[in-house]
LUMDORO-741296 format. One record per residue: residue number from 1; residue in one letter; x, z, y negated of N, C-alpha, C, O, CB in turn. Coordinates in pm, whole numbers, plus 50000, padded with zeros to 5 digits. Each point is the difference from the previous one (the first is absolute). Glycine has a CB too. Example, Ala and Ser with C-alpha at 12.3 -4.5 7.8 and 13.67 -1.06 7.14 Angstrom:
2
    nr   rest     n.u     n.w     n.v    ca.u    ca.w    ca.v     c.u     c.w     c.v     o.u     o.w     o.v    cb.u    cb.w    cb.v
     1      A   51319   50780   50569   49911   50000   49881   50090   50000   49880   50104   50066   50002   49707   50059   50115
     2      S   50154   49803   49778   50082   50006   49881   49923   50073   49891   50051   50017   49889   50067   49768   50174
// end
This chain:
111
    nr   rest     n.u     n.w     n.v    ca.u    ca.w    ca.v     c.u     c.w     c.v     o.u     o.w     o.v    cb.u    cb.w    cb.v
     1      X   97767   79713   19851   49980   50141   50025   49859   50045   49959   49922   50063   50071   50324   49974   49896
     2      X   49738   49927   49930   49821   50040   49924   49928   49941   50099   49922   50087   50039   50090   49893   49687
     3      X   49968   49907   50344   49928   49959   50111   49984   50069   50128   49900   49988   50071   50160   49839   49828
     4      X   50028   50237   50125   50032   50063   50175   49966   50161   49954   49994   50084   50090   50257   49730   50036
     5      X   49728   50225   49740   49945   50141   50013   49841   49938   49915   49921   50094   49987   50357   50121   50001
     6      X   49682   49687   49971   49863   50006   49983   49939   49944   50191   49917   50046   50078   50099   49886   49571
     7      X   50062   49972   50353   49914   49993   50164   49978   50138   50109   49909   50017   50081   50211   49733   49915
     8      X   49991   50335   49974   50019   50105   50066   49861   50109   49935   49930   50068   50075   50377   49871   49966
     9      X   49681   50058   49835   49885   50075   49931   49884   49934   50040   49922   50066   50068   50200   50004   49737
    10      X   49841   49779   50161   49888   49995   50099   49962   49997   50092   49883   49992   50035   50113   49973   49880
    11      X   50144   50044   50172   49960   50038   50157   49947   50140   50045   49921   50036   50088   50255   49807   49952
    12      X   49905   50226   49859   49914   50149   50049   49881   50052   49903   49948   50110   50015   50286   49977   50086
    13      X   49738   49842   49821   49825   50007   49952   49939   49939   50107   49959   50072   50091   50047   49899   49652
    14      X   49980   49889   50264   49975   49989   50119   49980   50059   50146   49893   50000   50060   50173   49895   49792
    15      X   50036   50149   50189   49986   50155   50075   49896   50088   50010   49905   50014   50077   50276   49982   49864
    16      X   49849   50046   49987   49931   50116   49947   49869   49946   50001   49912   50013   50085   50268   50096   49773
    17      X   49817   49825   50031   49814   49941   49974   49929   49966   50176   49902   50062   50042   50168   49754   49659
    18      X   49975   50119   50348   50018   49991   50169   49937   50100   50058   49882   49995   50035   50326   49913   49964
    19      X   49892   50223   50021   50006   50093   50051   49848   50077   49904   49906   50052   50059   50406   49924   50033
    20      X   49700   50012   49767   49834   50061   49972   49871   49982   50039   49908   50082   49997   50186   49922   49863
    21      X   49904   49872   50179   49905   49875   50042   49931   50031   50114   49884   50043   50006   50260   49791   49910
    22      X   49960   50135   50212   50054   50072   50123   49916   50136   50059   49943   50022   50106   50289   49887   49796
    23      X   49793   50185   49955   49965   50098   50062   49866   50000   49926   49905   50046   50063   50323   50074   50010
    24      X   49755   49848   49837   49842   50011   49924   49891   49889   50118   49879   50006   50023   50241   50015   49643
    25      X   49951   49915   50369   49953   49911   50124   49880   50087   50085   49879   50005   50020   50386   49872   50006
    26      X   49906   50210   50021   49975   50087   50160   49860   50119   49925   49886   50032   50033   50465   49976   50120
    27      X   49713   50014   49771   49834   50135   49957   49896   49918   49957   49891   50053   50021   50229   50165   49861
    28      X   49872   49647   50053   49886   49931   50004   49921   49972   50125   49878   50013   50008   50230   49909   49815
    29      X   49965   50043   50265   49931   49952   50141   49975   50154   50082   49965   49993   50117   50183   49729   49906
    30      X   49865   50370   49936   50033   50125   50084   49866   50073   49901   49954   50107   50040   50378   49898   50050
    31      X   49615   49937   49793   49856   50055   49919   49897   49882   50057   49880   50013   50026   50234   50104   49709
    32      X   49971   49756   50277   49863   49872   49999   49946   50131   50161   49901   50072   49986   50223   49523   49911
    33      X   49954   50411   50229   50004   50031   50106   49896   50175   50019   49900   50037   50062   50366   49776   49947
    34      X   49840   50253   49889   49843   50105   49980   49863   49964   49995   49912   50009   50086   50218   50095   49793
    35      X   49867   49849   49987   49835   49932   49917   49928   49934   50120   49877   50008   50014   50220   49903   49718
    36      X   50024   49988   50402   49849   49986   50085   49965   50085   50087   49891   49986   50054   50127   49815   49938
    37      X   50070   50312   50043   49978   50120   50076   49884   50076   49945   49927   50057   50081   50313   49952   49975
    38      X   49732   50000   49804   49918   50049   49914   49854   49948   50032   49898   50061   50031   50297   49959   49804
    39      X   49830   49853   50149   49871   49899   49999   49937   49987   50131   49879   49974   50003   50223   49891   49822
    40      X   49968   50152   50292   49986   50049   50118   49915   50106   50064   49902   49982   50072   50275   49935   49880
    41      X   49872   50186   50014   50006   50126   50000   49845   50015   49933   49918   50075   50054   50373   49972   49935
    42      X   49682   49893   49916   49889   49999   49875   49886   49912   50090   49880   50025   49987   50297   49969   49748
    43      X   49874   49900   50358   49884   49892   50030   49974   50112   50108   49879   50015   50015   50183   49682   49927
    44      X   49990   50359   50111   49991   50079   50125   49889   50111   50021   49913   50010   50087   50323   49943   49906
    45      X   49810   50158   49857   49909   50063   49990   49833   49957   49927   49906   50079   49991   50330   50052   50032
    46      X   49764   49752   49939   49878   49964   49977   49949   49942   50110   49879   50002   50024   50160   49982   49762
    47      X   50039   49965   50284   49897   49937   50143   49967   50094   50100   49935   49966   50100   50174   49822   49896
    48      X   49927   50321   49987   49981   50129   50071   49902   50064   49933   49917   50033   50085   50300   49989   49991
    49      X   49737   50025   49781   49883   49996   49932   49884   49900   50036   49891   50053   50021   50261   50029   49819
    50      X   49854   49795   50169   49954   49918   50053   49927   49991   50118   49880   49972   50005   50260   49985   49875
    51      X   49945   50072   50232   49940   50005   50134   49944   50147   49986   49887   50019   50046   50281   49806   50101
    52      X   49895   50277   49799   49886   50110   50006   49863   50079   50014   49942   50085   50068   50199   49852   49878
    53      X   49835   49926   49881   49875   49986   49963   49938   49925   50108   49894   50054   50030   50155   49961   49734
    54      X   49974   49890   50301   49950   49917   50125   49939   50101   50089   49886   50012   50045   50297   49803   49947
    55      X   49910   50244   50020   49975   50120   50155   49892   50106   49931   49906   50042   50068   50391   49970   50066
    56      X   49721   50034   49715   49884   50071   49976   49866   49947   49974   49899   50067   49978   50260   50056   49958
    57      X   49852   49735   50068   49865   49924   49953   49939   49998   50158   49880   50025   50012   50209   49794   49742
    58      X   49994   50150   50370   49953   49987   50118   49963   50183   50063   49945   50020   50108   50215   49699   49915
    59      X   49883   50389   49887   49918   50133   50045   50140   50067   50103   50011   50108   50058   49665   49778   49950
    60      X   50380   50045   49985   50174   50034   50059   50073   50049   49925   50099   49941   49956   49919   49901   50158
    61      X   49940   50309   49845   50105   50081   49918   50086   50042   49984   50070   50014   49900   49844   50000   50092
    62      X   50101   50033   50178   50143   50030   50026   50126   49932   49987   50113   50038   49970   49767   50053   50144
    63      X   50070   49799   49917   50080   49897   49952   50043   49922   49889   50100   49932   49974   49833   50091   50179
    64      X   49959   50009   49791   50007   49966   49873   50097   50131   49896   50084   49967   49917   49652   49878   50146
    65      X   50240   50254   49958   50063   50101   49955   50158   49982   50021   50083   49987   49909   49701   50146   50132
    66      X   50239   49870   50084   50139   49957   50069   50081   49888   49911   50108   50028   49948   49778   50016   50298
    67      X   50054   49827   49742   50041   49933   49896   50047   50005   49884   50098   49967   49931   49805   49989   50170
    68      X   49967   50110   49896   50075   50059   49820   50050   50077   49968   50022   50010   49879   49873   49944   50050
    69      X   50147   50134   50153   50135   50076   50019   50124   49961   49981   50092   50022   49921   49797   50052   50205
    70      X   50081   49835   50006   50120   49880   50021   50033   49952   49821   50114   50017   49957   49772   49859   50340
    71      X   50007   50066   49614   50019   49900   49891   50060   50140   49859   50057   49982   49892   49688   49768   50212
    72      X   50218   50357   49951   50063   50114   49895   50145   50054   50009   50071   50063   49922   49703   50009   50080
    73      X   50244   49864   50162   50178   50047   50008   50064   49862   49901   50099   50002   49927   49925   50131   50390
    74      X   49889   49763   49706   50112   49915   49895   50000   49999   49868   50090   49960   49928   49909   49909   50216
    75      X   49869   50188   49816   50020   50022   49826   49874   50116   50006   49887   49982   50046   50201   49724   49816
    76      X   49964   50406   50083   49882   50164   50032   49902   49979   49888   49897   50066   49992   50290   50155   50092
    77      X   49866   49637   49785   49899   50008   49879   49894   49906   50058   49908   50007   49919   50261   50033   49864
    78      X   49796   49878   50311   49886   49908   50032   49850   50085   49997   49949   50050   50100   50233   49798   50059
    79      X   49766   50157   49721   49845   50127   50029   49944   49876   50077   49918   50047   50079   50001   50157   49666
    80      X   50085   49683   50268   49864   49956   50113   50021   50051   50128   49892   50011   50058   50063   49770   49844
    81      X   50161   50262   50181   50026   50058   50131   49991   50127   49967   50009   50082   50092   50128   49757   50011
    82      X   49844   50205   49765   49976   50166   50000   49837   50012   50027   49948   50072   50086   50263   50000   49716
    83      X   49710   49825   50092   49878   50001   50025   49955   49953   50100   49883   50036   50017   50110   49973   49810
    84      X   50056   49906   50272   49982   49982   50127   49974   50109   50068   49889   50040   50032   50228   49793   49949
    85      X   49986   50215   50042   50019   50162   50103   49924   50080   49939   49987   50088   50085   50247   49919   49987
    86      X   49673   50043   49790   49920   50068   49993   49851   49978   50038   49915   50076   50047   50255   49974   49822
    87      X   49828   49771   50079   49884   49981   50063   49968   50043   50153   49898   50060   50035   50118   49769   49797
    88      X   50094   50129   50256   50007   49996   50147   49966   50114   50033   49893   50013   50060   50261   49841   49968
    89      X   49917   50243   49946   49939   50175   50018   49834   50040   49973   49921   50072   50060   50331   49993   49836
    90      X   49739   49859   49996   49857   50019   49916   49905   49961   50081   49890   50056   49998   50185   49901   49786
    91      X   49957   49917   50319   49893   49926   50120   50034   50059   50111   49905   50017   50076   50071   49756   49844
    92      X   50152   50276   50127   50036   50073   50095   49874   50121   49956   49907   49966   50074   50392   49949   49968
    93      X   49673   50153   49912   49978   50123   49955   49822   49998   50059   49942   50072   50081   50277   49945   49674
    94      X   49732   49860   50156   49837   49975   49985   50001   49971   50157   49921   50066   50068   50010   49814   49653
    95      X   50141   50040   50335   50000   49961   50143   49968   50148   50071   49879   50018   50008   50308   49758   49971
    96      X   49867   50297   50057   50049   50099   50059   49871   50075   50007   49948   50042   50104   50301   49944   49823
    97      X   49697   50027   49931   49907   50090   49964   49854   49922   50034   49912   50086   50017   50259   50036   49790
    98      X   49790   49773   50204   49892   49905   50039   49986   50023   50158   49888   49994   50051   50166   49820   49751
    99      X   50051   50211   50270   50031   49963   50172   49993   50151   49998   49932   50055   50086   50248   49698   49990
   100      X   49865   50299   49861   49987   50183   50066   50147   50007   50026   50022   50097   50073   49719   49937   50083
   101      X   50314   49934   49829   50170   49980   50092   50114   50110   49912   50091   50066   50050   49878   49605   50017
   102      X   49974   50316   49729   50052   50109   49933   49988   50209   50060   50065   50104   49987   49863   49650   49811
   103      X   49946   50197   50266   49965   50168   50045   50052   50006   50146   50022   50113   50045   49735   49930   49807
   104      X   50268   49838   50238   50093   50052   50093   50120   50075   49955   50033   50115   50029   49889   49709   50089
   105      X   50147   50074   49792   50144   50001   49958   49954   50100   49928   50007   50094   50079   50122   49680   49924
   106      X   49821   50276   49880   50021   50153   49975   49980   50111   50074   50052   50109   49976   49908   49812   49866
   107      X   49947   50048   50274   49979   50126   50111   50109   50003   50076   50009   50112   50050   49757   49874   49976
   108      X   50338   49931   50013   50133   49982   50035   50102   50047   49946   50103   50020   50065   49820   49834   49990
   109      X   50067   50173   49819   50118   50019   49890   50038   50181   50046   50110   50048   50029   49777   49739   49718
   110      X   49947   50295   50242   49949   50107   50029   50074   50049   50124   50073   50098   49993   49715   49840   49894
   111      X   50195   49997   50222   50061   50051   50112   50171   50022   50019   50046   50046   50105   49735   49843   49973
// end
């Protein structure tokens, strides 16, 4: 009798321990599975910083701006796509004003 209720007791520790395992399993693989969504998400918005700076080194601001837009919807704390997009405005700006093209566009604004 002492045998058939200790086998019966370690069958349901067993169980149980199982069933903890099991499920500490399922939320382990369900965080490993976040963290690379994260890391993702993270390589993403830096290669989008990345090509930015490309497009503002080639005098392609708009595009470059656009980008780093793009790289601020995936994380809004990245200041190099913040300082990107200010620089870009800043050459947008000198551009405009060198070509005469700022006093169209403000004589435009006027009308």
């Amino acid at each position: 009798m002492f045998w058939i209720v200790f086998l019966i007791g370690a069958a349901i520790v067993l169980l149980f321990y199982s069933i903890y395992h099991l499920t500490m399993g399922i939320k382990g693989w369900k965080l490993v599975k976040e963290m690379k969504q994260e890391k993702e998400q993270t390589k993403n918005w830096v290669l989008l910083t990345h090509e930015a700076y490309e497009y503002g080194k080639r005098s392609e601001y708009w595009k470059s701006i656009e980008l780093a837009k793009k790289a601020l919807e995936l994380n809004p704390r990245a200041s190099g796509a913040w300082r990107l997009i200010g620089n870009a405005y800043e050459f947008l700006g000198d551009e405009m004003e060198q070509t005469g093209k700022y006093k169209e566009v403000e004589n435009m604004s006027l009308i």
